[in-house]
C-alpha positions as CSV (number, residue, x, y, z in Angstrom):
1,X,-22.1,11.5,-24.0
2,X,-19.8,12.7,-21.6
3,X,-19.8,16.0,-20.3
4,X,-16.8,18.2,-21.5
5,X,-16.0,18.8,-18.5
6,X,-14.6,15.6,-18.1
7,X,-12.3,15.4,-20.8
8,X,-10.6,18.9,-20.1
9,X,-10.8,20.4,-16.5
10,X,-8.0,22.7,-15.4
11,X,-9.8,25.0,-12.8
12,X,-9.2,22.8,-9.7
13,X,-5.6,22.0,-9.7
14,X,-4.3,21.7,-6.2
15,X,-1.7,24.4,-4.9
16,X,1.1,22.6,-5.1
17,X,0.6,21.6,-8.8
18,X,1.1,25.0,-9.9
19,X,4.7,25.4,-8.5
20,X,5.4,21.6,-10.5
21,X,3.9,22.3,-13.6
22,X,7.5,23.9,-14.9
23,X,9.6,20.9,-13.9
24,X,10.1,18.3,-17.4
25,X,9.2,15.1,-16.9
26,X,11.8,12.2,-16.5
27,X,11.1,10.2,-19.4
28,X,8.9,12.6,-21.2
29,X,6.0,10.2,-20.8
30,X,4.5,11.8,-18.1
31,X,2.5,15.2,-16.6
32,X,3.3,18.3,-13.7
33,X,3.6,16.3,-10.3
34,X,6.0,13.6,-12.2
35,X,8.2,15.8,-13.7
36,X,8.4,17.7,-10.2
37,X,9.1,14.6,-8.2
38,X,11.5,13.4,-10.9
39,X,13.5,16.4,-11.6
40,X,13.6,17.2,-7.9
41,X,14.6,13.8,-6.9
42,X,17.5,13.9,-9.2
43,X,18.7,16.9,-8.3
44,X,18.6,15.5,-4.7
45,X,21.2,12.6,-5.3
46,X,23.9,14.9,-6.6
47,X,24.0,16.1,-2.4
48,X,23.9,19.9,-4.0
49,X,22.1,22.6,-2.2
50,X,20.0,22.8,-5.1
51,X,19.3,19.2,-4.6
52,X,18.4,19.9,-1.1
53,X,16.0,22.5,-2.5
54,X,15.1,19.7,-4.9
55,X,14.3,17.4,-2.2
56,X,11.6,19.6,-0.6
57,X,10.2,20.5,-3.9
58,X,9.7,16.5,-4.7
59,X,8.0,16.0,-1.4
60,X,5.6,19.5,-2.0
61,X,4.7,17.6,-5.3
62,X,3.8,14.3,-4.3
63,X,2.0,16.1,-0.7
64,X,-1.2,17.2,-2.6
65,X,-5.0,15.4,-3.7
66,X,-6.0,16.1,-7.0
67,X,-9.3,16.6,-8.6
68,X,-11.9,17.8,-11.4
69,X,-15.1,18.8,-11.9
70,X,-16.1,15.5,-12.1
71,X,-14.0,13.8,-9.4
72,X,-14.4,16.2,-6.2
73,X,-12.2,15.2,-3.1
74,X,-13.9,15.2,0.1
75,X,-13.4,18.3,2.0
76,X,-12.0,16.3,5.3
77,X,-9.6,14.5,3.0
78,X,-6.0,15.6,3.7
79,X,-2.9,14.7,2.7
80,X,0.8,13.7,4.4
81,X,3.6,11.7,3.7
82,X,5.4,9.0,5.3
83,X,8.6,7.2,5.0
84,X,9.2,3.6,4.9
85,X,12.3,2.0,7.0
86,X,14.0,1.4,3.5
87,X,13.7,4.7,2.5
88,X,10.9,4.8,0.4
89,X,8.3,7.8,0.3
90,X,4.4,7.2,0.6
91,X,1.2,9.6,-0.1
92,X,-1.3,8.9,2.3
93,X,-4.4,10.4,2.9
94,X,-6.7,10.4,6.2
95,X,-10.5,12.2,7.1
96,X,-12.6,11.6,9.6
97,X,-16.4,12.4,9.7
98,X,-18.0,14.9,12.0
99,X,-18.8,14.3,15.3
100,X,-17.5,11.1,17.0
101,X,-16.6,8.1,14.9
102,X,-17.1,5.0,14.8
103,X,-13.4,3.8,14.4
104,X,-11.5,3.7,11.1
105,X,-10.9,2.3,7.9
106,X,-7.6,1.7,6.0
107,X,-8.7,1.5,2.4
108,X,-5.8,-0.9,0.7
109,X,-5.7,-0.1,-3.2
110,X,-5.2,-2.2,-6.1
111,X,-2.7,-2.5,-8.4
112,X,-3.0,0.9,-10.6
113,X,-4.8,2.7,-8.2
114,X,-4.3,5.8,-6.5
115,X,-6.2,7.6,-3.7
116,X,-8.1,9.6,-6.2
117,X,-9.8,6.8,-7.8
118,X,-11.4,6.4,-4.1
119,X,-12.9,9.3,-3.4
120,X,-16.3,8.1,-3.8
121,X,-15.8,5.3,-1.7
122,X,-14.3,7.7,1.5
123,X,-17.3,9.5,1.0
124,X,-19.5,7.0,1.7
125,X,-17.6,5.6,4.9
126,X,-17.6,9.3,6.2
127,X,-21.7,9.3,5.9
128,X,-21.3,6.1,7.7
129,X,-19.3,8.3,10.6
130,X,-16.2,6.2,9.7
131,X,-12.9,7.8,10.2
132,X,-10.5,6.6,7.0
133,X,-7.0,6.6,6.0
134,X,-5.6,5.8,2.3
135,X,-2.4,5.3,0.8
136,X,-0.8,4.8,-2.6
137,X,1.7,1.8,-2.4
138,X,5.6,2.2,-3.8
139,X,5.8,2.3,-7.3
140,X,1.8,3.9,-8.2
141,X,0.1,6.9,-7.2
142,X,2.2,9.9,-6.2
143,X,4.2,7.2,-3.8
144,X,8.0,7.0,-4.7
145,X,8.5,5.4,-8.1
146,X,11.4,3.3,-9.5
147,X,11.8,3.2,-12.9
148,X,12.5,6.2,-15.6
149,X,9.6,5.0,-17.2
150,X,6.7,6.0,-14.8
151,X,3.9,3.7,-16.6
152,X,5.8,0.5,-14.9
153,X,4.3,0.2,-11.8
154,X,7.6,-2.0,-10.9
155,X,8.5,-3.8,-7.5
156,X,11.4,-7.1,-7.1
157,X,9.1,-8.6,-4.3
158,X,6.1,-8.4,-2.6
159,X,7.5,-8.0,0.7
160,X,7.9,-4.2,-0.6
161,X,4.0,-3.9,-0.5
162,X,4.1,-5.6,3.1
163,X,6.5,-2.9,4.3
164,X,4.6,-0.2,3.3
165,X,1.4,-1.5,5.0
166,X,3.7,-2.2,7.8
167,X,4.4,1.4,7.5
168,X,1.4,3.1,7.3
169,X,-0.2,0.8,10.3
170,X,2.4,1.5,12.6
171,X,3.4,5.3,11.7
172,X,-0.3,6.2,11.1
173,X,-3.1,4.2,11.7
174,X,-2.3,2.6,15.3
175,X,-1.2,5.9,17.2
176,X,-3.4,8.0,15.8
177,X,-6.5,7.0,14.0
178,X,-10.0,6.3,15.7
179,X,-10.3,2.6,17.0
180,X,-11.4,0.0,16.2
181,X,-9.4,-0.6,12.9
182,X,-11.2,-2.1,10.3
183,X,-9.9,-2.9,6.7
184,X,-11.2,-2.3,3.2
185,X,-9.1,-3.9,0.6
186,X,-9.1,-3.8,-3.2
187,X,-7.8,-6.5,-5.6
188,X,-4.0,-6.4,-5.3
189,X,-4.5,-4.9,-1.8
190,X,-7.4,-7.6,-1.0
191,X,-4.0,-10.3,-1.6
192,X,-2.0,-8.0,0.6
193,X,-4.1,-7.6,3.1
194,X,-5.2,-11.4,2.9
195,X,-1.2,-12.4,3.9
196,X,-1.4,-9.8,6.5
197,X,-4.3,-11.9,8.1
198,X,-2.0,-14.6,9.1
199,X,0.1,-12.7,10.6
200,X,-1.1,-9.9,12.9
201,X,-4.0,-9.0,15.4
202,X,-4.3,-5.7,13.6
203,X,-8.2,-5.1,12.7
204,X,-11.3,-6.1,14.3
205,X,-12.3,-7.0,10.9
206,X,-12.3,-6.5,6.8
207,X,-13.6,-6.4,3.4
208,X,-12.1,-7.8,0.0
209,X,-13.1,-6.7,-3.0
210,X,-12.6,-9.0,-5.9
211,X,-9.4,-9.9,-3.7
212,X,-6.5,-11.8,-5.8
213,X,-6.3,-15.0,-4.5
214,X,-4.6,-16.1,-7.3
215,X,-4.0,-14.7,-11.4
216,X,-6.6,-15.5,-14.0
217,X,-6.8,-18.6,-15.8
218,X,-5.5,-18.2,-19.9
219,X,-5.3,-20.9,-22.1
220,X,-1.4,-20.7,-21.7
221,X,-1.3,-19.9,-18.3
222,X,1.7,-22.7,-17.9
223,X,3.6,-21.4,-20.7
224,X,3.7,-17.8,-19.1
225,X,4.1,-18.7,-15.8
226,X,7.6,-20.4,-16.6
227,X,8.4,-17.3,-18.5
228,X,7.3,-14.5,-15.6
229,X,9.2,-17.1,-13.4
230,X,12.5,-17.2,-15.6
231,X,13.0,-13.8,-15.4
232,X,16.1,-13.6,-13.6
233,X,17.6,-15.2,-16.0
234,X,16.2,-13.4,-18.8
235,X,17.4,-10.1,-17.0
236,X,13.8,-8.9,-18.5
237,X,12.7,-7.9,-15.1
238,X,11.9,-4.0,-15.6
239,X,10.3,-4.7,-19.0
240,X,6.8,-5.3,-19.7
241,X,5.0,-8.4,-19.9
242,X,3.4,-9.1,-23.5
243,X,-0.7,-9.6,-23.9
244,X,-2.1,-6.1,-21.9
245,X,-1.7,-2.7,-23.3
246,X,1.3,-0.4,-22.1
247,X,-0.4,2.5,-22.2
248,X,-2.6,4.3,-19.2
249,X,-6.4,3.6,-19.3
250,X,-8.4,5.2,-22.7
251,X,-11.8,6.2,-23.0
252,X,-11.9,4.0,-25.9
253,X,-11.0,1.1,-23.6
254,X,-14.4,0.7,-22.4
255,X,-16.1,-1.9,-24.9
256,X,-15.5,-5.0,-23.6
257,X,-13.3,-3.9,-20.4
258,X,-12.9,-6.1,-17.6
259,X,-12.9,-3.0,-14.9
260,X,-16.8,-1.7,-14.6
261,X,-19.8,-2.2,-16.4
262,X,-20.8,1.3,-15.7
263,X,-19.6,4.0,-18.7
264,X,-19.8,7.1,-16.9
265,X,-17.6,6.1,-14.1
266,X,-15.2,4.0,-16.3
267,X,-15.1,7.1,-18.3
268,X,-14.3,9.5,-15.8
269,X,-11.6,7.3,-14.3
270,X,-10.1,7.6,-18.3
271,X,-10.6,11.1,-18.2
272,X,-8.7,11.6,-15.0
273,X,-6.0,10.0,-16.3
274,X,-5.8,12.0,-19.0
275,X,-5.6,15.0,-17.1
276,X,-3.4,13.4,-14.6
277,X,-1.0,10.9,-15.9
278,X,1.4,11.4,-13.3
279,X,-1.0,9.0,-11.0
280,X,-1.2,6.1,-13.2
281,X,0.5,2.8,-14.2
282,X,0.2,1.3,-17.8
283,X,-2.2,-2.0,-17.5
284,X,0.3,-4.4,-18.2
285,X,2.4,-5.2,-15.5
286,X,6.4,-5.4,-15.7
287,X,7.6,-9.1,-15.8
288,X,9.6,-8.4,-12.3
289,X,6.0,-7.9,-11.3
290,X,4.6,-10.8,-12.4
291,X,7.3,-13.4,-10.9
292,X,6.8,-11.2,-7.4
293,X,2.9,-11.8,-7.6
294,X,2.7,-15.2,-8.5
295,X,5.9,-16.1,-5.7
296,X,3.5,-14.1,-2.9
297,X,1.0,-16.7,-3.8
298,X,3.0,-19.3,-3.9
299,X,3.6,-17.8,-0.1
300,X,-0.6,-17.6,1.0
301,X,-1.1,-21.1,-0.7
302,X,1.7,-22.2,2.0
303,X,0.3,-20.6,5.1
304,X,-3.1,-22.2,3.8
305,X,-1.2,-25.9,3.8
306,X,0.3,-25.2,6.9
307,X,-3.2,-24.7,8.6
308,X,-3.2,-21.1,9.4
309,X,-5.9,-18.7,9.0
310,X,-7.1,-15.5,9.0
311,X,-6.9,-14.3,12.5
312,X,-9.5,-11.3,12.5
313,X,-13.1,-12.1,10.3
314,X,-12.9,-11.6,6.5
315,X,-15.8,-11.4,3.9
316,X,-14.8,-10.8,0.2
317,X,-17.1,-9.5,-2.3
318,X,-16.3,-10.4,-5.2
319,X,-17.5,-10.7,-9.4
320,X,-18.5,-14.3,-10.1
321,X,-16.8,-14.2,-13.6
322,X,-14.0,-12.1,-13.0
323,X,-11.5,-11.5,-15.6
324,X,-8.6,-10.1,-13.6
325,X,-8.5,-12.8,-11.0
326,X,-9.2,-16.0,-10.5
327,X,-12.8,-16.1,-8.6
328,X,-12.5,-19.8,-8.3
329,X,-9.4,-19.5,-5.9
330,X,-11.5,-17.5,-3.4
331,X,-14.2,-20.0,-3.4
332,X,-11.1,-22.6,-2.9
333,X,-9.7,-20.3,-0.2
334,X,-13.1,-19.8,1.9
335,X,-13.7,-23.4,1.6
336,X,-10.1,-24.2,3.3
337,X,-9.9,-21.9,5.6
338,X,-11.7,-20.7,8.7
339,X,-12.6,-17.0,9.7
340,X,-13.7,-15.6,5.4
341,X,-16.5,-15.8,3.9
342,X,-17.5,-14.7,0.1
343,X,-19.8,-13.0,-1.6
344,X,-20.6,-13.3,-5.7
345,X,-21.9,-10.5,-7.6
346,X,-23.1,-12.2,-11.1
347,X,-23.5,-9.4,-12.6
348,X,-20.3,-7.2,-12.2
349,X,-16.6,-6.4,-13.3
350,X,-13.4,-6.7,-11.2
351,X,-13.9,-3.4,-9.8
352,X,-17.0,-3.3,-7.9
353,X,-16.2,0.4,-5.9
354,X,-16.5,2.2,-10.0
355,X,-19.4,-0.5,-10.6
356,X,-22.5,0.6,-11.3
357,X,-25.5,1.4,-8.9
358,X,-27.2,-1.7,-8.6
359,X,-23.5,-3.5,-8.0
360,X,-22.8,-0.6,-5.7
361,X,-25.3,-1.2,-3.7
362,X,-24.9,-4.7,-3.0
363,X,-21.5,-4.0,-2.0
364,X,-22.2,-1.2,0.2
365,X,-25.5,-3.8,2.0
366,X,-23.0,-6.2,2.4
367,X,-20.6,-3.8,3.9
368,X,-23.2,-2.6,6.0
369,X,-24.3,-5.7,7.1
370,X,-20.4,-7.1,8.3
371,X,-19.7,-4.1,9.8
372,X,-22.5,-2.8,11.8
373,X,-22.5,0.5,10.3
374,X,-25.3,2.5,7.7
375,X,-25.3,5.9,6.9
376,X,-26.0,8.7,9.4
């Protein structure tokens, strides 16, 4: 049973919720923050004084952590914003432990997350006297959205998500963060992050978790590749792509889910949701998605054939049997290339940071274990 403090807690809202909670939402789909940022924003591009007003408002609203009884944010977690060179707003989040640290780690989210979902894992890099910064990427979180319809988590190209890690390295991390830099990076931010490795001298090392190295396999994987691929053509892009639910995450989602073994914390995330819908992104992805991802891997399997490879020391933990991703690839990709090495838990879901304890804890020994660090 879950405690009914999960499904309904409004006593911790963060300041600058209160001022949103009056703004309506753009598409009527969504909660406080959204409607703030939305309403704000629009008022913005009409160049009024009010939309200058507007303006501020939308930045007070997406400038806040949220949390419940259930899902406390660490008390060294703060929030800021930064802006990307094409304009486009990012939440980012940075603590560091007390006393000296150790250096710091950028935690790179998945697709769907938002810095919320992490709290437990910031907590357990501050025991381990870690310094960390988090962000939300374009198009999820309390980051700058794109579409009227808030549950598409929509982008045209990958290079977006490159931009804002761009970003967020070069406005935040590098000039003022504790060094070394290390990485942490989850699922659609392990692929990110992965590309990244090619290219830049940028951390002394990282972690994947259950990093996409390529889609999932599906019986008609051909047939809906060449569709995800057409869409230009279509002119579907912004729609969303048939099979997964358009919908946020439900408590009754947990049967059979592909996220977590573990109830409680698949349950919470739910519940969080629920009482926070501004944060999240329906779990089917957009087409325009789709033909980004799969031409970004087209792009890794390229800098593979060409012979590169990762220029700072990788390890990926990952679920042996993962239904989000395609685990085989990564074994592929650790066999091919130099500098990563991999992990496989048999017994867990794509999201190993929300697994349960015995998952967690392998993850957190082998994190231990790469990096030098333990708790204390």
């Amino acid at each position: 049973m879950v405690p009914k403090a999960i499904a309904a807690d409004n006593a911790n809202v963060q300041a600058g919720r209160a001022g949103a909670a009056s703004a309506p939402a753009a598409d009527g789909a969504v909660g406080t923050v959204a409607g703030a940022v939305d309403a704000s924003t629009a008022g913005a591009r009409q160049g009024t004084a009010r939309g200058g007003r507007g303006k501020a408002d939308a930045r007070a609203a997406r400038a806040v952590l949220l949390e419940t009884a259930h899902k406390r944010k660490p008390a060294a977690l703060q929030p800021l914003l930064l802006r990307t060179p094409d304009g486009v707003e990012l939440r980012c989040a940075t603590a560091r432990p007390q006393g000296s640290a150790r250096g710091t780690v950028l935690i790179l989210p998945g697709r769907g997350d938002y810095i919320e979902r992490h709290y437990d894992t910031i907590a357990e890099m501050l025991q381990r006297r870690l310094a960390v910064a988090i962000f939300d990427w374009r198009g999820q979180g309390l980051s700058q959205r794109f579409s009227r319809n808030r549950l598409k988590g929509h982008v045209r190209s990958f290079n977006d998500y490159d931009t804002d890690l761009h970003t967020v390295m070069r406005e935040l991390v590098l000039p003022d963060m504790p060094a070394p830099c290390f990485a942490f990076a989850v699922s659609m931010g392990g692929h990110v992050l992965l590309k990244a490795s090619f290219r830049h001298l940028w951390f002394e090392r990282a972690m994947l978790i259950s990093p996409m190295v390529d889609l999932p396999q599906h019986p008609r994987r051909a047939l809906l590749e060449r569709l995800a691929r057409s869409t230009p053509l279509l002119g579907v892009s912004r729609a969303f792509f048939p099979l997964l639910p358009r919908r946020l995450l439900h408590p009754r989602d947990f049967p059979g889910n592909a996220l977590t073994s573990d109830r409680l914390r698949f349950l919470r995330e739910a519940h969080f949701l629920k009482e926070y819908p501004e944060v999240g992104i329906a779990m089917c992805p957009t087409f325009g998605w789709l033909r980004a991802a799969l031409k970004s891997i087209d792009e890794l399997r390229g800098m593979v054939a060409a012979g590169g490879e990762p220029r700072w020391p990788l390890h990926a933990v990952a679920a042996a049997r993962d239904a989000l991703v395609d685990a085989e690839a990564l074994r592929r990709l650790t066999r091919q290339v130099g500098n990563i090495k991999a992990t496989f838990l048999h017994k867990a879901r794509h999201d190993i940071t929300i697994e349960n304890d015995e998952n967690r804890a392998l993850m957190w020994s082998a994190f231990d274990s790469f990096f030098g660090t333990a708790r204390g």
